[in-house]
BAFI-3210 file (N, C-alpha, C; in Angstrom, 3 decimals, decimal comma, padded with zeros to 6 digits):
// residues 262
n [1|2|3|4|5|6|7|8|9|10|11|12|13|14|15|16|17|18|19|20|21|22|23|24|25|26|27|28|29|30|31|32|33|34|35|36|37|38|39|40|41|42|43|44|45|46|47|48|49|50|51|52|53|54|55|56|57|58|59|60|61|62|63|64|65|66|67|68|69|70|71|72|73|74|75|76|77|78|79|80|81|82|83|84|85|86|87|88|89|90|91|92|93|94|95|96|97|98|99|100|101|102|103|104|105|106|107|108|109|110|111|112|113|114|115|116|117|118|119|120|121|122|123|124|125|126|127|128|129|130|131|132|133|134|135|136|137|138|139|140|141|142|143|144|145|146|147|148|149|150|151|152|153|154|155|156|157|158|159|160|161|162|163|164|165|166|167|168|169|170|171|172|173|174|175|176|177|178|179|180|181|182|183|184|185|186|187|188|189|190|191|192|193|194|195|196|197|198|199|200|201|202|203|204|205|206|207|208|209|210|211|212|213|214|215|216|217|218|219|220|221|222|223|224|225|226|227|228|229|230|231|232|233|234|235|236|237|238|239|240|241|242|243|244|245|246|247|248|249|250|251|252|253|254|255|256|257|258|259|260|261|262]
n.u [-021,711|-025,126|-027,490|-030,009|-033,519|-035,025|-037,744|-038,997|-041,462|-042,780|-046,023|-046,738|-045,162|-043,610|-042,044|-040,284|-039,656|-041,224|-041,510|-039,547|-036,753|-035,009|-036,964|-039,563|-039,483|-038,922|-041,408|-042,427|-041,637|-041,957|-044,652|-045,197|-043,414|-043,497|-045,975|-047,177|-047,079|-049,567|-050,373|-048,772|-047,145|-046,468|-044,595|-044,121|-043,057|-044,903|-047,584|-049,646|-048,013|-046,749|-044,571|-045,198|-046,363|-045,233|-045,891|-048,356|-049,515|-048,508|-049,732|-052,183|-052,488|-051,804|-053,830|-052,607|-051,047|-050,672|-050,584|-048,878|-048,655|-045,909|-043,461|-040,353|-038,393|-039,914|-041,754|-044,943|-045,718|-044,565|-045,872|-048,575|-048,458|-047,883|-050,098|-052,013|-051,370|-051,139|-054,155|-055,248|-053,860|-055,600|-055,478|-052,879|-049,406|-046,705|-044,345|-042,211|-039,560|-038,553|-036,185|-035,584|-035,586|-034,065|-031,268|-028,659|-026,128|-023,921|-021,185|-018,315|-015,492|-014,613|-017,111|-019,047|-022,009|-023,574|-026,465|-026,547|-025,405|-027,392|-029,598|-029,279|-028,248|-030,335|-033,245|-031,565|-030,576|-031,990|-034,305|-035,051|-034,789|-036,789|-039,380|-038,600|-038,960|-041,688|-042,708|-042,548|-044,206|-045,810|-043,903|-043,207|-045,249|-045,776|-043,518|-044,267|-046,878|-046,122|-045,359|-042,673|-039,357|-036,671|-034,759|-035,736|-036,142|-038,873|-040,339|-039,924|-038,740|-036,062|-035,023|-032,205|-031,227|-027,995|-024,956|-022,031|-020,295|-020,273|-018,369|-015,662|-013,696|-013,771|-014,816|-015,621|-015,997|-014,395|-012,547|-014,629|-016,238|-016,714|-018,751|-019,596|-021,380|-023,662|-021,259|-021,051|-023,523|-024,562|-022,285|-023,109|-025,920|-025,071|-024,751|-027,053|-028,201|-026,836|-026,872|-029,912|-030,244|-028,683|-030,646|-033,324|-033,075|-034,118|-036,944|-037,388|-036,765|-034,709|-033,034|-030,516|-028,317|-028,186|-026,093|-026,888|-025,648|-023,722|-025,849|-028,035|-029,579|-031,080|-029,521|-027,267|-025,732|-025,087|-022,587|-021,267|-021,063|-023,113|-022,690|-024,838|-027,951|-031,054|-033,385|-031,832|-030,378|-032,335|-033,413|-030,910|-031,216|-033,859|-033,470|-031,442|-032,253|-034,503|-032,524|-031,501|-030,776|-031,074|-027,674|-026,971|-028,055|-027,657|-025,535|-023,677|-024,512|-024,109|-026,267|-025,632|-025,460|-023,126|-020,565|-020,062|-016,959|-016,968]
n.v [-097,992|-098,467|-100,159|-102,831|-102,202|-103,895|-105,063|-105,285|-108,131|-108,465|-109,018|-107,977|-105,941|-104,430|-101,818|-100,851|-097,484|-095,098|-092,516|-090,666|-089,761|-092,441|-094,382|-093,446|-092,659|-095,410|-096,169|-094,636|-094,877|-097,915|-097,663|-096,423|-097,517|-100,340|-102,161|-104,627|-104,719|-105,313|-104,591|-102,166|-102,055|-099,103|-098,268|-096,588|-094,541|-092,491|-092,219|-090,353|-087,766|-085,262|-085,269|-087,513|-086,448|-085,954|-088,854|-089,515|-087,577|-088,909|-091,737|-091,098|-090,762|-093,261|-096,369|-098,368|-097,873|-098,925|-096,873|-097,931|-098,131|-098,314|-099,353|-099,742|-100,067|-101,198|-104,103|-104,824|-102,882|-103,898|-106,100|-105,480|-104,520|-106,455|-107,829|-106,368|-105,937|-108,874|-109,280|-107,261|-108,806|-110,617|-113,650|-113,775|-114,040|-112,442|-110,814|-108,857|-107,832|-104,547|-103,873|-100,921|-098,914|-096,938|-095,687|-092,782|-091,938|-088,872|-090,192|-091,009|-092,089|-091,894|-090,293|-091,818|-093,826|-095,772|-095,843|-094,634|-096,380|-098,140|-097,747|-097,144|-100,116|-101,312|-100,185|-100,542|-103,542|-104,845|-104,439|-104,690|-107,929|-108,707|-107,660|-108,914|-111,417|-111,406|-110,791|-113,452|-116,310|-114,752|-114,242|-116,760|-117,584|-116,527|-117,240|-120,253|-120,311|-119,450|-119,707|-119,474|-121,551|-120,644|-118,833|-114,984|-111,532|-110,830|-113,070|-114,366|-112,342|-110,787|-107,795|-106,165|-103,022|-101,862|-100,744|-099,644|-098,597|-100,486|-102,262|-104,461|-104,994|-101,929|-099,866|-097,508|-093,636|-093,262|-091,134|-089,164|-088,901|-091,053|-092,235|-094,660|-096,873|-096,510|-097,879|-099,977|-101,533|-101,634|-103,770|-105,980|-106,111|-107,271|-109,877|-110,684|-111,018|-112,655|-115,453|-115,092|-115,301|-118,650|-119,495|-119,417|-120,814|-123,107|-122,513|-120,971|-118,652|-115,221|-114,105|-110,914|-108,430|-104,721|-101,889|-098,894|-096,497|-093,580|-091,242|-088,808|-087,996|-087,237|-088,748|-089,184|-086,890|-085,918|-086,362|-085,437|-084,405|-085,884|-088,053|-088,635|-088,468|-089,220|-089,971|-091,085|-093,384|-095,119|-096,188|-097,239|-099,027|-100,574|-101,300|-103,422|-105,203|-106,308|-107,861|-109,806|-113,428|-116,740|-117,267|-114,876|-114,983|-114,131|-112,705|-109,211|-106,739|-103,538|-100,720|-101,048|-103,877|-104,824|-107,137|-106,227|-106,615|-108,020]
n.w [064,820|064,125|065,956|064,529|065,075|067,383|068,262|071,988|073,111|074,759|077,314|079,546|081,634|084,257|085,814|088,678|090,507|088,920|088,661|088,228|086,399|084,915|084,875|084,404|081,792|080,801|081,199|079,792|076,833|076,501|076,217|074,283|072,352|072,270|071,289|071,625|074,208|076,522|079,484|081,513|084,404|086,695|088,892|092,203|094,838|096,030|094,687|094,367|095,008|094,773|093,476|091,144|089,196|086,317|085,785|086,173|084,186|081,935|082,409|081,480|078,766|077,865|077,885|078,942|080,778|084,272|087,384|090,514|093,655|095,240|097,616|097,555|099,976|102,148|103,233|103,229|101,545|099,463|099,272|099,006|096,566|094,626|094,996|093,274|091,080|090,427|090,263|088,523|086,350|086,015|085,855|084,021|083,178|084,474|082,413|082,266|084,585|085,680|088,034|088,880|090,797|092,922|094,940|095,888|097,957|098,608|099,890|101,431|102,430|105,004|105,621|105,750|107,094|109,300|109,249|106,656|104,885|105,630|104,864|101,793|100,988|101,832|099,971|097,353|097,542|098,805|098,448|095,534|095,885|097,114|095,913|093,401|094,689|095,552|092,960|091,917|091,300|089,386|087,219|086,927|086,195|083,460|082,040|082,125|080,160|078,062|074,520|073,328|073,425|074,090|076,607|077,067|077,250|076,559|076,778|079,936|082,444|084,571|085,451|086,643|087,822|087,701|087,954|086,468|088,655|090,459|089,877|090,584|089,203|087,495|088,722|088,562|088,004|090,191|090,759|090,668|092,846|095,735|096,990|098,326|099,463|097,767|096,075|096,838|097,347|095,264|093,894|095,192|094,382|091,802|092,379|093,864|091,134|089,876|091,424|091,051|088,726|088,050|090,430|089,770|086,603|085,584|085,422|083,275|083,711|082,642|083,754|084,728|085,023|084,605|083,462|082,815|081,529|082,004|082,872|082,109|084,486|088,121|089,887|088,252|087,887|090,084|090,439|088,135|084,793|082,599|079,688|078,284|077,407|079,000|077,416|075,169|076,190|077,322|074,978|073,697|076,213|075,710|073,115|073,638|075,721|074,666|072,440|074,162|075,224|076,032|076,386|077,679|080,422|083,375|083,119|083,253|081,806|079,759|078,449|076,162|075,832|076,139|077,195|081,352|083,398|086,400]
ca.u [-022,637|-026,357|-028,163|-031,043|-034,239|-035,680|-038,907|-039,553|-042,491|-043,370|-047,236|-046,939|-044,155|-043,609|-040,883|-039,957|-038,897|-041,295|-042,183|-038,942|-035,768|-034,959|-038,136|-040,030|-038,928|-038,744|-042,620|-042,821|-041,262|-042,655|-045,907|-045,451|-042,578|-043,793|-047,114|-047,298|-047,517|-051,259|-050,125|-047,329|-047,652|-045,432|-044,666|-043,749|-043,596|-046,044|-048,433|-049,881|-047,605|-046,240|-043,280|-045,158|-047,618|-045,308|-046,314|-049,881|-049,658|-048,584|-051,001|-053,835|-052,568|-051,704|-054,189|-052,061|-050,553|-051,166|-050,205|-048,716|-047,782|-044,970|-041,801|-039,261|-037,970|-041,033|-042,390|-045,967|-046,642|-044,449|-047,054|-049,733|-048,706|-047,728|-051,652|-052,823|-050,856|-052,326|-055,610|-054,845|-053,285|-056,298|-054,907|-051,803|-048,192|-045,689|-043,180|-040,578|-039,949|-037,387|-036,165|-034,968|-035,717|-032,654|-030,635|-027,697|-025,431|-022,770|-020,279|-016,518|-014,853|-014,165|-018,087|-019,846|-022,279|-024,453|-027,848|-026,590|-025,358|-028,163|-030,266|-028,571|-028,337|-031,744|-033,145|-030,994|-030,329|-033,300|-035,863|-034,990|-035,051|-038,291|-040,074|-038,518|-039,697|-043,235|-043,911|-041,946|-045,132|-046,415|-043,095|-043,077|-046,792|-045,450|-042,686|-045,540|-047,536|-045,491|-044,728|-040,988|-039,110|-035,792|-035,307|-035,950|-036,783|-040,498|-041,306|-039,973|-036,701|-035,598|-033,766|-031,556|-030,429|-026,823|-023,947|-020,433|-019,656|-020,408|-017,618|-014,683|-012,588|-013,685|-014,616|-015,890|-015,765|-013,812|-011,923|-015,389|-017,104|-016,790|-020,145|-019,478|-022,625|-023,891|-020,747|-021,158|-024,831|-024,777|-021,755|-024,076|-026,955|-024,732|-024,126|-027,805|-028,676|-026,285|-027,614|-031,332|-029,922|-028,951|-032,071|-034,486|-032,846|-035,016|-038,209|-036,762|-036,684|-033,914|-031,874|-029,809|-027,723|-027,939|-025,200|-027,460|-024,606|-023,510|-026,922|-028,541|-030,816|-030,377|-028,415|-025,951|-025,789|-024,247|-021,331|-020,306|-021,684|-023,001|-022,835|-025,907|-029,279|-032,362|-033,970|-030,873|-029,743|-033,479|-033,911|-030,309|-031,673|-034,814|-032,861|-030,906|-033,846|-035,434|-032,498|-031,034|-031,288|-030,339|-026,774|-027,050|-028,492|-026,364|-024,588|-023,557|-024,370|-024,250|-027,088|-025,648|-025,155|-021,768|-020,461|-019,285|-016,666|-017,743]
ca.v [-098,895|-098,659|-101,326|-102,852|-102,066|-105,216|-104,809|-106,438|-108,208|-108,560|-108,433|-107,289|-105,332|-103,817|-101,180|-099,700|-096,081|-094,881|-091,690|-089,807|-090,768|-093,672|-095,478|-092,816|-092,811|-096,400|-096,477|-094,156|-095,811|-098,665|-097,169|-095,667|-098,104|-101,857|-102,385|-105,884|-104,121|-105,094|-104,088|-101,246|-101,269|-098,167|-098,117|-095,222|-094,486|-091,543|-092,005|-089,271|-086,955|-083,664|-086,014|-088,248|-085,619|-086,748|-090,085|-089,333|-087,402|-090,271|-092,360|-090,820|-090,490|-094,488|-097,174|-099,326|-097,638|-098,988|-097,326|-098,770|-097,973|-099,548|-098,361|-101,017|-100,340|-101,420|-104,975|-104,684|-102,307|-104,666|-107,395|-105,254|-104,258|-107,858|-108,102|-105,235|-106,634|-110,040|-108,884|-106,750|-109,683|-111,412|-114,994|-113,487|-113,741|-111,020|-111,296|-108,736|-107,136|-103,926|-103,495|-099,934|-098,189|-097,256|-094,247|-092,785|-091,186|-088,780|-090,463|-091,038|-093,625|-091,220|-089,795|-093,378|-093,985|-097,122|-095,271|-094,270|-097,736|-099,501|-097,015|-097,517|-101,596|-101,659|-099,968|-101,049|-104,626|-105,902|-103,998|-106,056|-108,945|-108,844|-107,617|-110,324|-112,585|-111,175|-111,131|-114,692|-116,670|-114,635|-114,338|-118,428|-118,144|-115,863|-118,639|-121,586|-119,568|-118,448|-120,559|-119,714|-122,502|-119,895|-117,682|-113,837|-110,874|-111,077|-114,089|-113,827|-111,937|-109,781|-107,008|-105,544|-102,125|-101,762|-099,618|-099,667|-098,084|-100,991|-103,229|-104,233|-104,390|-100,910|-098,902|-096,369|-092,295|-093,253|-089,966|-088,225|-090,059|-092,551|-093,072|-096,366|-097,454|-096,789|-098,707|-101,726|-101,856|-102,459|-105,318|-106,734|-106,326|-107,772|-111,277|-111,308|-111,463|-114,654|-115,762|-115,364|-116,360|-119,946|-120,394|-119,414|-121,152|-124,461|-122,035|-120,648|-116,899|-114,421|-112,889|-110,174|-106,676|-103,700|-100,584|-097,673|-095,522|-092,521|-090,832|-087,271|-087,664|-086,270|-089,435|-089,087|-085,276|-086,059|-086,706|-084,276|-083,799|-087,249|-087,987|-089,625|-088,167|-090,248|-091,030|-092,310|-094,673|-095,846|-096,217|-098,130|-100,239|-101,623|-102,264|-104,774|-106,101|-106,703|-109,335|-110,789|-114,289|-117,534|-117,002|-113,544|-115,183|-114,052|-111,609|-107,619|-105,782|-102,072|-100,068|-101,661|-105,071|-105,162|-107,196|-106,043|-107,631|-107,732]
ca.w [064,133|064,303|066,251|064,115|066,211|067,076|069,267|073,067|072,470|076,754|076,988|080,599|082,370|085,421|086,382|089,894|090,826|087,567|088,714|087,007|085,400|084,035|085,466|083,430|080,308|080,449|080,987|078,204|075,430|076,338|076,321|072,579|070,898|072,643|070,730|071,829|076,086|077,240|080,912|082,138|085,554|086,741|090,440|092,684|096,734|096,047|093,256|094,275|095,176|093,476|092,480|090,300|088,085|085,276|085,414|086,112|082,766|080,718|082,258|081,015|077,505|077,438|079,144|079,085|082,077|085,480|088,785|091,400|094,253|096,062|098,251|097,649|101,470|103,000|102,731|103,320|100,205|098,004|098,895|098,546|095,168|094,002|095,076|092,819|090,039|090,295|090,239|087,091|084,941|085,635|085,627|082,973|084,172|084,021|081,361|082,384|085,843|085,625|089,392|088,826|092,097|093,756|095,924|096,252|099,004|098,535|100,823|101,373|103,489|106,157|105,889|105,508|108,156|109,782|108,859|105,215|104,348|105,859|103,480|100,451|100,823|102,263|098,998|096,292|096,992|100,002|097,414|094,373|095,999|097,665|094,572|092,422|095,598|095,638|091,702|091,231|090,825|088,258|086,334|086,361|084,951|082,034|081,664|081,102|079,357|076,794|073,273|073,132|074,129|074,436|077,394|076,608|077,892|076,103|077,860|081,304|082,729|086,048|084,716|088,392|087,123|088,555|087,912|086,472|089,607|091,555|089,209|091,339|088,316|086,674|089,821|087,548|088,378|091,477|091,005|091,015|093,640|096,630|097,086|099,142|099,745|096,351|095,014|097,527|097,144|093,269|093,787|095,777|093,608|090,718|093,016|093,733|090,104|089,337|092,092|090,840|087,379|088,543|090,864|088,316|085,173|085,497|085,684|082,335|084,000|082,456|084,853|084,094|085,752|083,283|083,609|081,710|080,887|082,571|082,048|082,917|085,901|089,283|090,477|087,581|087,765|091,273|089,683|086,819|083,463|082,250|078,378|077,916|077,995|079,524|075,850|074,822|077,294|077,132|073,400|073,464|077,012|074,910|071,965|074,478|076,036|072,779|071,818|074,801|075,133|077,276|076,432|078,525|081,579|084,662|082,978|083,326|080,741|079,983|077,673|074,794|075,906|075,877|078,815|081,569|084,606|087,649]
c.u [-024,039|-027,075|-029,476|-032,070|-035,227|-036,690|-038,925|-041,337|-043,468|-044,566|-047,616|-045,434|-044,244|-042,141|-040,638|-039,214|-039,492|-041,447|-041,277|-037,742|-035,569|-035,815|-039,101|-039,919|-038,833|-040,017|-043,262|-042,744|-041,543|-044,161|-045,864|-044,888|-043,060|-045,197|-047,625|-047,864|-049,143|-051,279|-049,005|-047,331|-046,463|-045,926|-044,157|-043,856|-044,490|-046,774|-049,373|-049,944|-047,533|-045,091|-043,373|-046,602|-046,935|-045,907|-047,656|-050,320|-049,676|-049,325|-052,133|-053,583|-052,433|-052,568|-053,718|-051,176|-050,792|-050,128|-050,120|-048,245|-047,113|-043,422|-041,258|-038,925|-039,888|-042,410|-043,970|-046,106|-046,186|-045,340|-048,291|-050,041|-048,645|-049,430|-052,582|-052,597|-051,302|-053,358|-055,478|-054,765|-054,702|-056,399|-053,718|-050,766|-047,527|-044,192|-041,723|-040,471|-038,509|-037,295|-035,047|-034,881|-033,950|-032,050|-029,583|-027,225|-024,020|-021,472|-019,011|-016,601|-014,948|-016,115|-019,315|-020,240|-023,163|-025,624|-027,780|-026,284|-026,258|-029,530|-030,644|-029,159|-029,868|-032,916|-032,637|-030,619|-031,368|-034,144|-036,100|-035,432|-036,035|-039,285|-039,724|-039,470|-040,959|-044,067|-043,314|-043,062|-045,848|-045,701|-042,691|-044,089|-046,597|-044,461|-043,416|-045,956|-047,052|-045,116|-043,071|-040,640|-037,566|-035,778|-035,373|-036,848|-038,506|-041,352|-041,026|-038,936|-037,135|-034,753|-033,277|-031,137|-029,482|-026,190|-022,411|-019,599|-019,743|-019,621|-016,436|-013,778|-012,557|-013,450|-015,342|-016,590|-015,125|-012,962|-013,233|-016,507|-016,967|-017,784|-020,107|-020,505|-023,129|-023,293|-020,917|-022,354|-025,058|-023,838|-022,627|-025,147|-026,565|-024,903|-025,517|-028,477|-028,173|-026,677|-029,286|-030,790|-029,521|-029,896|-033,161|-034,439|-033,625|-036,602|-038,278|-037,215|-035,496|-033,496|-030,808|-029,720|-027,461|-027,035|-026,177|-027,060|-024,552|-024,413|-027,364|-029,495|-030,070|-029,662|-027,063|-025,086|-024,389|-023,071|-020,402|-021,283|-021,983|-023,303|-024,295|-027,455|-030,197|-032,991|-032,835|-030,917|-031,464|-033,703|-032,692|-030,674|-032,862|-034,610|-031,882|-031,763|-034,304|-034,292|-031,204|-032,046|-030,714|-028,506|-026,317|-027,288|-027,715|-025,035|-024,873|-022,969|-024,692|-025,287|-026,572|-025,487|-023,870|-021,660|-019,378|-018,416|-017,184|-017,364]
c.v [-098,777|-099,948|-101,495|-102,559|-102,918|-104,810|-105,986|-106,911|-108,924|-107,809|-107,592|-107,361|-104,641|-103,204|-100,453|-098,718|-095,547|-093,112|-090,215|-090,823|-091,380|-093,997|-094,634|-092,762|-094,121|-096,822|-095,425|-094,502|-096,919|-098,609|-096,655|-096,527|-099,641|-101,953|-103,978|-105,286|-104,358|-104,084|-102,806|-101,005|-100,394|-097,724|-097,230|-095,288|-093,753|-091,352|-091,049|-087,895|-086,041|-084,316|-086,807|-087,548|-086,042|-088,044|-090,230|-088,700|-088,404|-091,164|-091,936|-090,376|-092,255|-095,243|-097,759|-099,726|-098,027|-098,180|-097,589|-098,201|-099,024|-099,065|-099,767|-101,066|-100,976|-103,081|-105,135|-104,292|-103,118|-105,683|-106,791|-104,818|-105,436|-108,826|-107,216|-105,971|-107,816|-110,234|-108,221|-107,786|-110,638|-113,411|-114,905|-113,699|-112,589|-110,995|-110,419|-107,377|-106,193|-103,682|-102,028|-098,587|-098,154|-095,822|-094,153|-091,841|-090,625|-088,852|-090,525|-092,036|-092,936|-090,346|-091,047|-093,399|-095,001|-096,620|-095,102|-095,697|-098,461|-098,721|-097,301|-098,882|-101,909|-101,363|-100,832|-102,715|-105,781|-105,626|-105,178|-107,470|-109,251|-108,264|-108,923|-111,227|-112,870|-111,324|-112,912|-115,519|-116,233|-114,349|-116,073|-118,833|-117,872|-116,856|-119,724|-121,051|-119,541|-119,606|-120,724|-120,383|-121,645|-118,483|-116,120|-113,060|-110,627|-112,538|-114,422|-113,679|-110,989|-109,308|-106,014|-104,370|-101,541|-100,607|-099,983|-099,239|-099,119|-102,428|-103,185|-104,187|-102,885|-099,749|-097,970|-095,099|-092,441|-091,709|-088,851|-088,171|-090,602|-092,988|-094,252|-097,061|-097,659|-097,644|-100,461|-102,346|-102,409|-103,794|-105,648|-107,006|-107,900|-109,592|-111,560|-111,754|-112,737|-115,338|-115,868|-116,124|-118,306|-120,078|-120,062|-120,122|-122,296|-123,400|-121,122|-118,547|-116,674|-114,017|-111,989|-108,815|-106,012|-102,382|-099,693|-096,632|-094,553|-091,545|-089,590|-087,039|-087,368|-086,951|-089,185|-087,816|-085,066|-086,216|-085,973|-084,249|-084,972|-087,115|-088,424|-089,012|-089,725|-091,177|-091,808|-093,369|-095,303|-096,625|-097,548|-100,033|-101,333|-102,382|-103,303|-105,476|-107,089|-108,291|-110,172|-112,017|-115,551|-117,451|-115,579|-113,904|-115,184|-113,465|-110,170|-107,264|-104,285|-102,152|-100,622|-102,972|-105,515|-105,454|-106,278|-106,220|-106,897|-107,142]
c.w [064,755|064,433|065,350|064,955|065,693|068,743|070,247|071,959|074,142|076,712|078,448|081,148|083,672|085,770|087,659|089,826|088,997|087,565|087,909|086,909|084,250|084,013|084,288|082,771|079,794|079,883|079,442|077,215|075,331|076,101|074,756|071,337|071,486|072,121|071,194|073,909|076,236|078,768|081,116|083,659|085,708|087,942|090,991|094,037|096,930|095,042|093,279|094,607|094,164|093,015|091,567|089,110|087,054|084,935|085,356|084,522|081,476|080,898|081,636|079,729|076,892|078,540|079,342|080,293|083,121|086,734|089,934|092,439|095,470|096,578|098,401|099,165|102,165|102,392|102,490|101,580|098,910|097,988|098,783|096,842|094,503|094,010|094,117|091,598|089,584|089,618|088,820|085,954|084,756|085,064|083,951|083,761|083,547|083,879|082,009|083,905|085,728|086,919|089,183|089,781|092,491|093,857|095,742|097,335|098,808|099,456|100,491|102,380|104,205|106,437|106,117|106,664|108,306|108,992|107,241|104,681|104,711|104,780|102,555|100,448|101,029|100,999|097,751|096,458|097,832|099,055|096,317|094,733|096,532|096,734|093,806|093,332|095,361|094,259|091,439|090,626|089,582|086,906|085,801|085,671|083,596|081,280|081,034|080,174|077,894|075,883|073,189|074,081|074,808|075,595|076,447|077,520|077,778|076,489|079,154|081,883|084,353|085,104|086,039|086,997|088,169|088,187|087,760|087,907|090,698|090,773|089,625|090,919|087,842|087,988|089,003|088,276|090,096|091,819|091,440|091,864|094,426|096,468|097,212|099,093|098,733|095,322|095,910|097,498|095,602|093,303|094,256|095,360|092,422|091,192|093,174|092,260|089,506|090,091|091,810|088,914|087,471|089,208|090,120|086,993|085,100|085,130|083,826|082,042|084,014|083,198|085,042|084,835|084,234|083,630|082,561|081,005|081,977|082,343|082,673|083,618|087,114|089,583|089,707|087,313|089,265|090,997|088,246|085,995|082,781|080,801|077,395|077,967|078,213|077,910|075,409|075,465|077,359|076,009|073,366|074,749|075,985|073,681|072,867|074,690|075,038|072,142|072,330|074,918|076,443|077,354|077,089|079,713|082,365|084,062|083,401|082,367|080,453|078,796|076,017|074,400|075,583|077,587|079,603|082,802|085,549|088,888]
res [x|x|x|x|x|x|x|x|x|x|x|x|x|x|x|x|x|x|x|x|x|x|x|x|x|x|x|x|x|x|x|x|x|x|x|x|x|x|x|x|x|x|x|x|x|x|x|x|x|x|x|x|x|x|x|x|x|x|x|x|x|x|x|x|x|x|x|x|x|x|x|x|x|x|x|x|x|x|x|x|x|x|x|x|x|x|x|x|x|x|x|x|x|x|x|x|x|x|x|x|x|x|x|x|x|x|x|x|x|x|x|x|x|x|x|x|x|x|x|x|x|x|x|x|x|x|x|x|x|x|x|x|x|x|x|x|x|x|x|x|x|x|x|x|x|x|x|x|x|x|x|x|x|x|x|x|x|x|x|x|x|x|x|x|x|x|x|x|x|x|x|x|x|x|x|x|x|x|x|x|x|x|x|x|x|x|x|x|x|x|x|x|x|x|x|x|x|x|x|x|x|x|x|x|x|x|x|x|x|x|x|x|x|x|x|x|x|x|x|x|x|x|x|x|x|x|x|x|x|x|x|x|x|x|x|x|x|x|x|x|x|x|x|x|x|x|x|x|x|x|x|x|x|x|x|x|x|x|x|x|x|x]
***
């Protein structure tokens, strides 16, 4: 069945880890199919490295682009970017924050080490939460701000991007995979998002873990032959986005919004 395609309508966004991937492609299609986007900021650890000339490309075909830079491990630059950003919106808040930065390690139980798990977790689930921390103020301004009295991702959400693989019922590619760290770092993600979903719900900020599918970037490559290319699993993420609502808040949902346990 073909999802209707119902447009975000978030006048400022912000995604981490933009420089390829997911994070890229995210800022792209938002950059060509979100017509309502005033802002994109699109954050990176090297904005102007040789790892982020894609993104430098699409900036300068959309203004709408801002970037940012910001290394989720490292607090300083997330408050200096949560200062750049600021300054940008110009007394605006910022409707929808994708925390999509995030590592993996090809480990095993028997290869798992202090340094690689403190990595991983340090990354994927300290990052998130000190970004959410650092933009919160201006995701509670996008909250006032905004006419709709219903939450939604177009007036102000956290979107954690997790991983079936980090679902203690599914486990998912456990045959092709341990990757410990990677799978204990996403539960852990998943717990801080119900966790930001109840302490945000008075502020009437969205909170929400997304699974993106089994998709074809280098992380998912790590793992076999993934079914999914990047545009897809994008094209079906924004058609989610686009028409979750408060009945979603503090859930896990995959690329098509189908839930999924935890």
């Amino acid at each position: 069945m073909v999802r209707k395609m119902e447009m975000l309508k978030a006048c400022n966004i912000l995604v981490t880890g933009s420089n390829r991937g997911l994070g890229l492609e995210l800022v792209k299609q938002l950059a060509e199919k979100n017509s309502h986007a005033e802002k994109i900021f699109a954050t990176c650890r090297d904005p102007e490295g040789p790892g982020a000339q894609d993104l430098r490309n699409l900036a300068a075909k959309h203004q709408q682009i801002k970037i940012i830079r910001l290394d989720t491990s490292e607090p300083s630059s997330i408050n200096a970017a949560a200062a750049k950003v600021t300054e940008h919106l110009k007394g605006n808040g910022l409707n929808l924050l994708i925390n999509n930065a995030g590592i993996v390690k090809m480990t095993t139980l028997e290869s798992e080490t202090l340094e690689s798990m403190s990595e991983v977790y340090k990354t994927n689930v300290i990052g998130p939460l000190l970004v959410s921390q650092a933009l919160m103020l201006l995701l509670k301004k996008a909250a006032q701000q905004s006419p709709q009295k219903e939450m939604s991702c177009s007036k102000a959400a956290i979107v954690n991007m997790s991983s079936e693989a980090g679902s203690i019922t599914n486990v998912l590619a456990w045959h092709l995979g341990q990757i410990i760290s990677y799978r204990c770092s996403k539960a852990a993600l998943n717990m801080l998002t119900k966790c930001q979903s109840l302490g945000f719900a008075e502020d009437g900020i969205l909170c929400i873990t997304l699974h993106p599918g089994w998709v074809q970037t280098d992380m998912g490559h790590n793992l076999g032959l993934p079914p999914l290319t990047i545009e897809q699993s994008v094209q079906e993420i924004l058609k989610t986005l686009a028409h979750l609502s408060e009945s979603n808040n503090g859930t896990f949902v995959n690329e098509e919004g189908k839930i999924i346990p935890w």
